[in-house]
VEXDREN-2710 file (C-alpha; in Angstrom, 1 decimal):
% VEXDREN-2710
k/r/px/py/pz
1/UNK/159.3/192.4/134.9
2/UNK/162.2/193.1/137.4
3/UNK/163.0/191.0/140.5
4/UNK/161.2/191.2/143.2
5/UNK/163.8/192.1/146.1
6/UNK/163.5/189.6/149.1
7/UNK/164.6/189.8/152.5
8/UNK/165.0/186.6/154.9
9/UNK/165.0/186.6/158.6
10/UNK/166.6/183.4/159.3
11/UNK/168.2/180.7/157.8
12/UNK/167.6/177.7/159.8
13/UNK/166.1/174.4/158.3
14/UNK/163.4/176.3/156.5
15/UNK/166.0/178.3/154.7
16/UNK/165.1/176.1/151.7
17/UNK/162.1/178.1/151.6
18/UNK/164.8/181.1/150.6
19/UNK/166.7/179.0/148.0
20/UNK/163.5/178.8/146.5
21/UNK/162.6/182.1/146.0
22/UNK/165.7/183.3/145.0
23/UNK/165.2/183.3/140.9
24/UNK/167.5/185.8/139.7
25/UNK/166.2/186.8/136.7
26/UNK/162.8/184.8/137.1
27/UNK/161.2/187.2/139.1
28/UNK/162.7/187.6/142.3
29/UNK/166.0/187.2/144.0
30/UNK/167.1/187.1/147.7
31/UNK/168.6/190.7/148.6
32/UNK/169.2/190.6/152.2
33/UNK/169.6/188.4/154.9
34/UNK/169.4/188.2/158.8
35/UNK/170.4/185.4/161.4
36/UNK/172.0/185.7/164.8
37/UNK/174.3/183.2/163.4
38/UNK/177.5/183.2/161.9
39/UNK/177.4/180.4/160.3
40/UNK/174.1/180.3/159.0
41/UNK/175.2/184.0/157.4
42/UNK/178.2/182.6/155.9
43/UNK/175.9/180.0/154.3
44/UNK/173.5/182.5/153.0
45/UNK/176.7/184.8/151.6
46/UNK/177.5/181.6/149.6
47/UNK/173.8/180.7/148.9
48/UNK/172.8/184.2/147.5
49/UNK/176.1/185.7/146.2
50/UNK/175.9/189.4/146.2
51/UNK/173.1/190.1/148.9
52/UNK/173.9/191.6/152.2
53/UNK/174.0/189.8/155.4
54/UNK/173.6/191.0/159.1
55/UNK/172.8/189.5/162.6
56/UNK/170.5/192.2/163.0
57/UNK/167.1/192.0/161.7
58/UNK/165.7/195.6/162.0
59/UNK/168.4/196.3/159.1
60/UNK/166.9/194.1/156.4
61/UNK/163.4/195.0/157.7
62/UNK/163.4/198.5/157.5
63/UNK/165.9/198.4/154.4
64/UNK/164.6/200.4/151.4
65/UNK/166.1/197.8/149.0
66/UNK/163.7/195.2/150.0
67/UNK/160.3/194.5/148.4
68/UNK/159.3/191.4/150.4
69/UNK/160.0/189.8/153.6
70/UNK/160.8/185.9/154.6
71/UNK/160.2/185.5/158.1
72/UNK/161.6/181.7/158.7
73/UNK/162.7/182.5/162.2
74/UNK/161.6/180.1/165.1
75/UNK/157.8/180.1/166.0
76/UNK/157.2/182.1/169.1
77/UNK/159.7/185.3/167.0
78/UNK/156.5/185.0/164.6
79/UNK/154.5/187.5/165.6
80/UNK/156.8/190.0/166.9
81/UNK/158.9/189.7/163.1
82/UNK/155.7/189.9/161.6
83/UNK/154.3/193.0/163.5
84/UNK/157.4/195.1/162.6
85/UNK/157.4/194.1/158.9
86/UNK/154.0/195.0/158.5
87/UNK/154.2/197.8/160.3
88/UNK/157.5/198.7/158.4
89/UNK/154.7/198.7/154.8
90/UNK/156.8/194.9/153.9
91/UNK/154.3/192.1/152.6
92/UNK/155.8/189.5/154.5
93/UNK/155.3/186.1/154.5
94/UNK/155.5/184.0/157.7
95/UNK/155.9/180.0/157.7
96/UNK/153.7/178.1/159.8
97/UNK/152.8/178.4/162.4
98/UNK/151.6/182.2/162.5
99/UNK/153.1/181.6/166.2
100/UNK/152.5/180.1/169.5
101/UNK/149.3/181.5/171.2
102/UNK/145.8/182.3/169.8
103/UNK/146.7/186.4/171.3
104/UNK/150.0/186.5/169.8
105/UNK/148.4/184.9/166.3
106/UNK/145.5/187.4/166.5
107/UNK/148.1/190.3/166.9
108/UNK/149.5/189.8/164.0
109/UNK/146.3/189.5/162.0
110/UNK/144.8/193.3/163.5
111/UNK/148.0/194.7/162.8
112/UNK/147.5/193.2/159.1
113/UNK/144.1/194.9/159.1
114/UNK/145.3/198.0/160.5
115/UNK/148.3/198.8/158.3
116/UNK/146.8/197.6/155.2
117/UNK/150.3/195.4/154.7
118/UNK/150.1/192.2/152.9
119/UNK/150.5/189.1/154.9
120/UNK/151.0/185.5/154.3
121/UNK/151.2/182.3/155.8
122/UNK/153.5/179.7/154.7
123/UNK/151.0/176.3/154.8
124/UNK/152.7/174.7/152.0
125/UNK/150.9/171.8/152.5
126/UNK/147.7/173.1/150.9
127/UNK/150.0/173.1/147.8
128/UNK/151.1/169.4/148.2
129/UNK/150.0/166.9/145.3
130/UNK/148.2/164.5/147.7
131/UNK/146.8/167.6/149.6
132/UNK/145.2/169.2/146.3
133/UNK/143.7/165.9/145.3
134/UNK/142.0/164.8/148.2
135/UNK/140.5/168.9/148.1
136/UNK/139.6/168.3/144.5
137/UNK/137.6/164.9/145.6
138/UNK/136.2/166.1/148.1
139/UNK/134.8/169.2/146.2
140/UNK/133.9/167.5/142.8
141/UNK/131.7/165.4/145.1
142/UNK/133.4/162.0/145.2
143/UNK/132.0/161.1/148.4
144/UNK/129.0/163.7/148.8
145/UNK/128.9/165.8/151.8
146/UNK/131.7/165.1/153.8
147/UNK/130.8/163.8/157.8
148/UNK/133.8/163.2/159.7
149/UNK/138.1/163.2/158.7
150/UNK/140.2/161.3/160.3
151/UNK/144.5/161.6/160.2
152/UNK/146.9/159.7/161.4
153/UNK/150.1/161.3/161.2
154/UNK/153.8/159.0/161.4
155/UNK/156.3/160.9/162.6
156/UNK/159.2/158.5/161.9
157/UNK/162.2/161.4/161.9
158/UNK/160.5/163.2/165.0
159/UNK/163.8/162.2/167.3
160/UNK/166.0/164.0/164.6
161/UNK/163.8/167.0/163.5
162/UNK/161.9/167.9/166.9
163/UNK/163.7/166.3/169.8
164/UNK/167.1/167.8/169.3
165/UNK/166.7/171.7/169.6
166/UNK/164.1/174.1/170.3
167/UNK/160.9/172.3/169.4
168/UNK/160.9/170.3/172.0
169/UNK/160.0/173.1/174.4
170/UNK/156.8/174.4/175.6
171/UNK/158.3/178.0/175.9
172/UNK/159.1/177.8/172.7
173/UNK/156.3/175.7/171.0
174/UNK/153.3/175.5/173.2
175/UNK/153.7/172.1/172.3
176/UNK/153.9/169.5/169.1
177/UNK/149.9/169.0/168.5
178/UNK/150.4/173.0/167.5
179/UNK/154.2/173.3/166.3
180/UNK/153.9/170.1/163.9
181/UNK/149.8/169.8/163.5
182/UNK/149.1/173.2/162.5
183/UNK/149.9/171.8/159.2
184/UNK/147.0/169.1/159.6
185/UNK/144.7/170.9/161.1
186/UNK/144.3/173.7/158.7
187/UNK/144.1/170.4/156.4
188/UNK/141.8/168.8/157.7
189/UNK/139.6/172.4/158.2
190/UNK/140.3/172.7/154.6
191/UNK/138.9/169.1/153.4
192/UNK/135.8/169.6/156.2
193/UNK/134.7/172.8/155.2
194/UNK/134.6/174.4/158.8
195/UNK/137.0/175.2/161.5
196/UNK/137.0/173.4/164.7
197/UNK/134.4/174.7/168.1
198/UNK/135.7/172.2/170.3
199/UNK/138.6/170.3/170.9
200/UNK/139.6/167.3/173.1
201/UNK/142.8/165.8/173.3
202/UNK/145.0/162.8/175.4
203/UNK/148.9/162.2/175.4
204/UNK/151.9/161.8/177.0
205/UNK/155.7/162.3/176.7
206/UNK/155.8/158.1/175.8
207/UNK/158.9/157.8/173.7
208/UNK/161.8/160.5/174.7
209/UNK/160.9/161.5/178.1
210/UNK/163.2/158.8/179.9
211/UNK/165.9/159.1/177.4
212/UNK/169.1/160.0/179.7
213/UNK/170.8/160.6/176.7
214/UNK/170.6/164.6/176.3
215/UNK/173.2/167.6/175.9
216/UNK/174.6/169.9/178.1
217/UNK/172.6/173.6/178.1
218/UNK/174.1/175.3/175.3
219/UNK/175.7/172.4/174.0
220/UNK/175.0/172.8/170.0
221/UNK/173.5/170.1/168.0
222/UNK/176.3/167.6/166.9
223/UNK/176.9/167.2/163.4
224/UNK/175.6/163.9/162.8
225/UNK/172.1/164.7/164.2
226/UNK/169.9/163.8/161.6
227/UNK/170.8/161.0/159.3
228/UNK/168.6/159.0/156.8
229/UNK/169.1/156.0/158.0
230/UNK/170.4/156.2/161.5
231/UNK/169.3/156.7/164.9
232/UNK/166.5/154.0/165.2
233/UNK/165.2/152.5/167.0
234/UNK/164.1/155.8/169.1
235/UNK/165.8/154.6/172.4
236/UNK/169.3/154.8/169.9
237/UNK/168.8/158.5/170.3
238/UNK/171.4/160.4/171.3
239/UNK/172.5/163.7/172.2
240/UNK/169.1/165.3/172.9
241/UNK/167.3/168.5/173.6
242/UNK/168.8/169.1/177.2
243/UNK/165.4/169.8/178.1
244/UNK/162.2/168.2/176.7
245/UNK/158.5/168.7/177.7
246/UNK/156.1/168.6/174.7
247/UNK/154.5/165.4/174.2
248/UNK/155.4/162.7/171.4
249/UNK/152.0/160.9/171.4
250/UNK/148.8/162.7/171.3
251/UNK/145.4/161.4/170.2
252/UNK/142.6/164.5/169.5
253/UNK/138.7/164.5/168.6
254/UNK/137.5/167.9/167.2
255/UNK/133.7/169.2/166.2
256/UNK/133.7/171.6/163.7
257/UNK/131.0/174.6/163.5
258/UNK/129.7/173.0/160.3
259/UNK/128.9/169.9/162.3
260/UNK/131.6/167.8/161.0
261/UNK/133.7/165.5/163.4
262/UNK/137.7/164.7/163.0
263/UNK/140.0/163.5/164.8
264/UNK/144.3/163.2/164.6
265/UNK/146.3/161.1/166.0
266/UNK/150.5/162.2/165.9
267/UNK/153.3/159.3/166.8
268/UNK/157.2/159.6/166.9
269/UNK/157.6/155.8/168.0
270/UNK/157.0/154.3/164.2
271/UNK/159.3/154.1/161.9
272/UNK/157.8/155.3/158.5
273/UNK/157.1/159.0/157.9
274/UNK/153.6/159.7/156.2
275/UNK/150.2/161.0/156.5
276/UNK/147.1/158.9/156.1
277/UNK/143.7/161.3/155.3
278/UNK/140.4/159.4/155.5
279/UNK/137.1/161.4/154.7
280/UNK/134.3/160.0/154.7
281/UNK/130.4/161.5/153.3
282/UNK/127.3/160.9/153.4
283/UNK/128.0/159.0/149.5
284/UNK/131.0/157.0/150.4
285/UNK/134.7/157.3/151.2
286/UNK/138.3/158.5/150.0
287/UNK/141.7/157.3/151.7
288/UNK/145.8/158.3/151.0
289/UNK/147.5/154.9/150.7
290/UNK/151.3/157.2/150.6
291/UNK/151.3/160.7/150.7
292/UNK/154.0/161.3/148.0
293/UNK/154.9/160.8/144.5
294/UNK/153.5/157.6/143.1
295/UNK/150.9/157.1/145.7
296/UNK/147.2/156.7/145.7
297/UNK/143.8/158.0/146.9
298/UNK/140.8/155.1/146.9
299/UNK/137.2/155.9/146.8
300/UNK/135.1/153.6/147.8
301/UNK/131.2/154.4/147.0
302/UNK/129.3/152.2/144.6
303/UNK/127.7/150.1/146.9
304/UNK/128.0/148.6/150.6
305/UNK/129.9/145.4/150.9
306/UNK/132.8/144.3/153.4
307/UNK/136.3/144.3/153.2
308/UNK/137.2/145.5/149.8
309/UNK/141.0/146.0/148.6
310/UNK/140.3/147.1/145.4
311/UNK/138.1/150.9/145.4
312/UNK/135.3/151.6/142.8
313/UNK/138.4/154.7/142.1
314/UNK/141.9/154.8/141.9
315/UNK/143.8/158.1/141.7
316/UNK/147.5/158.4/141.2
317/UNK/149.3/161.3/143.5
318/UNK/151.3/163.2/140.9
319/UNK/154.9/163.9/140.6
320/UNK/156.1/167.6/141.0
321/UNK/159.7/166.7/142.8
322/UNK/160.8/168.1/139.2
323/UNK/160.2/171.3/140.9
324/UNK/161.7/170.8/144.5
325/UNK/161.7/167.9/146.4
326/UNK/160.7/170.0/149.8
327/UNK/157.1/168.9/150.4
328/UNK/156.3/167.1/147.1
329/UNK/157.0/170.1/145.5
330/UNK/154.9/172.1/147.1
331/UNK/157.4/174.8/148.2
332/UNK/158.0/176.1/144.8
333/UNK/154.2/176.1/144.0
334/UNK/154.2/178.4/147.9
335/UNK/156.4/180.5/146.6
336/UNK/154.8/181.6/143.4
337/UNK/151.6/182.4/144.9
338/UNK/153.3/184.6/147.4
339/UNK/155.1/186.2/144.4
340/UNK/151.7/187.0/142.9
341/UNK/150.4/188.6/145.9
342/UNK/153.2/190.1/146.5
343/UNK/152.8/192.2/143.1
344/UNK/148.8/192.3/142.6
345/UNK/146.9/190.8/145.7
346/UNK/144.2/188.6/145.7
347/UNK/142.9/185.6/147.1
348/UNK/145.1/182.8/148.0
349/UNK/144.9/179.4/148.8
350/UNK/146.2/180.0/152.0
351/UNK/144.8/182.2/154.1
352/UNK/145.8/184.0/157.5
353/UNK/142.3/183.4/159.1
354/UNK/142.5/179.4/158.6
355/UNK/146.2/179.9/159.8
356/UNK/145.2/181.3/163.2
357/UNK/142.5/178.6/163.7
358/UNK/144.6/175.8/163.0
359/UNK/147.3/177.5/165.8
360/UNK/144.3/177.6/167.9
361/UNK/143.0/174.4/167.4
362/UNK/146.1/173.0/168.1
363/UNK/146.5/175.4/171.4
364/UNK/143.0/174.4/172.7
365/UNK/144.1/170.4/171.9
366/UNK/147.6/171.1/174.4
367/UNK/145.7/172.6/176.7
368/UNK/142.9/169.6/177.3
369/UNK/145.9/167.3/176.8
370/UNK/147.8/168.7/180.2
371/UNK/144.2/169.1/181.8
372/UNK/143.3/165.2/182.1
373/UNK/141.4/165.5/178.4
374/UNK/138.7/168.4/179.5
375/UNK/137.3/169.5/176.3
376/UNK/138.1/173.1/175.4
377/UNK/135.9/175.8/173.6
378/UNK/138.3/177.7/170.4
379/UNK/138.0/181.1/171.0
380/UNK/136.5/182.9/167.3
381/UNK/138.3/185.4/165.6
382/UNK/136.9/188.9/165.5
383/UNK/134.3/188.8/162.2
384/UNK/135.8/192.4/161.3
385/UNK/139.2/190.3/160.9
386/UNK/137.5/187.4/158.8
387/UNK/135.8/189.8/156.7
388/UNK/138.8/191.6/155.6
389/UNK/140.7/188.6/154.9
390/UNK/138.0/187.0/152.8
391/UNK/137.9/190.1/151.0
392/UNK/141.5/189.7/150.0
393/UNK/142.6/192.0/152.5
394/UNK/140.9/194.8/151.5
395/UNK/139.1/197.8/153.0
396/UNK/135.6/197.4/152.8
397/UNK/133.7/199.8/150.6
398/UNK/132.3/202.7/151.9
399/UNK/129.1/204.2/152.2
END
């Protein structure tokens, strides 16, 4: 089986995404490249020897040596980069989030529909080893029909990865409870069963809103901005976004159209990184102790008692860094399904509809969280839309 050819827009921090995919001689390679950048295309030239680079992205798009396209561009270029590659006939897949706004998210979904073009969203956590154990749990019964999911999200790196360019701009995010939650969200729709009606949300910009400590506009990041083990505690920060307006703590309460309640809480004052899932059923409970290799899920469901350290289950996380290390290996595991879809279609385990729910979820969450906390109604996607894509993005039959 030849290569699949596969073009990048961008090569930012999710250019490991591209390193991924490029197998030469295992199925696909990376052909063609685009970022404003010179530096990032001088990367790319030495990451992928022998593909083409450019600072203009209509070239690789519309290129008739490309197959695929990688859109790993900054969120609110999402739709637009997605509109002309499926418009252009090139399956594309987008990483999370689809984009910024329910409209702009719902664009690229009817132009999907209406060209027929493949698309795909890049929730790699849905591939993640603690992600696809707390699913199988939850649907082999472990805990019976699940009632309410509760995450509490760590952000310990947040003053490195989302403080320090772009992300920490509304024009450019909406805001973190949609940039960085999209990913739990869709989660926890995922482990309810259901997507979220209504959405409530409180936060505040608690940690780096006072921090003087910023760059000059147009300043570039310095090279030292992320480091494993510096720049904590978070007031130590320096060299920030010159301008910063999402929140950094946020606390939200969802009810989902199934009946199921949740709720997510995201943090950058802590200093551990980790995700902690709790679902709970009508026949007991399941909890992430560690979201990565070597930790554990508990289920707790034999009988009622109080405080009990030691679960009636014990399930060990498993190890798939042998892969990749980016997201517990879940990136490689991304990549292959795309692959597949790419060449015969199909189902997947992500899927665009539960992509542009989670983006409004986490739209309707900013908005209530900048409006005093006044719940807010999640506008449905058109059933025409969520037919297709449960069909596998197919046409449905005639007559």
């Amino acid at each position: 089986m030849s290569d699949l050819r596969i073009g990048v827009l961008g090569y930012g921090l999710r250019g490991s995404l591209a390193r991924v995919a490029h197998r030469p001689g295992a199925g696909s390679r990376v052909s063609a490249l685009a970022d404003p950048d010179p530096a990032a295309r001088a990367k790319a030239a030495r990451d992928f020897p022998g593909a083409s680079t450019t600072a203009d992205h209509r070239e690789v798009v519309t290129s008739p040596d490309i197959d695929a396209l990688l859109v790993l561009t900054p969120d609110h270029t999402h739709a637009d980069l997605a509109c002309e590659a499926l418009r252009a006939g090139r399956p594309v897949l987008v990483e999370k989030p689809l984009d910024i706004t329910v409209e702009r998210c719902d664009r690229v979904l009817r132009t999907a529909h209406e060209t027929g073009t493949r698309l795909y969203v890049g929730h790699n956590m849905r591939h993640m080893p603690v992600i696809r154990l707390l699913r199988d749990l939850v649907e082999g019964g472990a805990i019976g029909t699940v009632k309410t999911v509760w995450v509490r999200h760590f952000v310990g790196y947040g003053g490195d990865w989302y403080f320090k360019d772009w992300h920490a701009e509304r024009r450019y995010s909406t805001g973190l409870l949609l940039q960085k939650a999209a990913h739990d969200l869709d989660v926890v729709h995922w482990l309810a069963g259901g997507y979220t009606r209504q959405v409530q949300a409180f936060g505040d910009l608690l940690v780096y809103g006072d921090n003087p400590h910023r760059r000059p506009p147009g300043e570039p990041k310095t090279p030292d901005w992320y480091t494993e083990d510096g720049h904590w505690p978070p007031h130590t920060q320096r060299a920030l976004n010159p301008v910063i307006d999402v929140e950094d703590v946020s606390l939200v309460n969802m009810r989902l159209d199934n009946g199921v309640l949740a709720a997510y809480q995201q943090c950058h004052f802590t200093p551990d990184y980790w995700r902690n899932y709790t679902v709970i059923g009508d026949a007991g409970r399941l909890e992430n102790f560690g979201d990565g290799p070597g930790a554990v899920v508990k289920v707790w469901n034999s009988r009622r008692s109080g405080y009990r350290e030691r679960p009636d289950a014990e399930h060990l996380v498993p190890d798939r860094t042998d892969q990749d290390g980016q997201h517990g290996g879940a990136d490689p595991l991304l990549i292959d399904e795309f692959l597949r879809f790419v060449r015969h279609g199909g189902r997947t385990d992500t899927s665009p509809v539960a992509a542009r729910m989670a983006v409004a979820a986490g739209s309707g969450a900013t908005e209530s969280l900048r409006d005093g906390g006044i719940p807010r109604a999640v506008p449905p996607l058109d059933p025409e839309l969520v037919a297709y894509f449960e069909r596998g993005q197919l046409r449905a039959p005639q007559g």
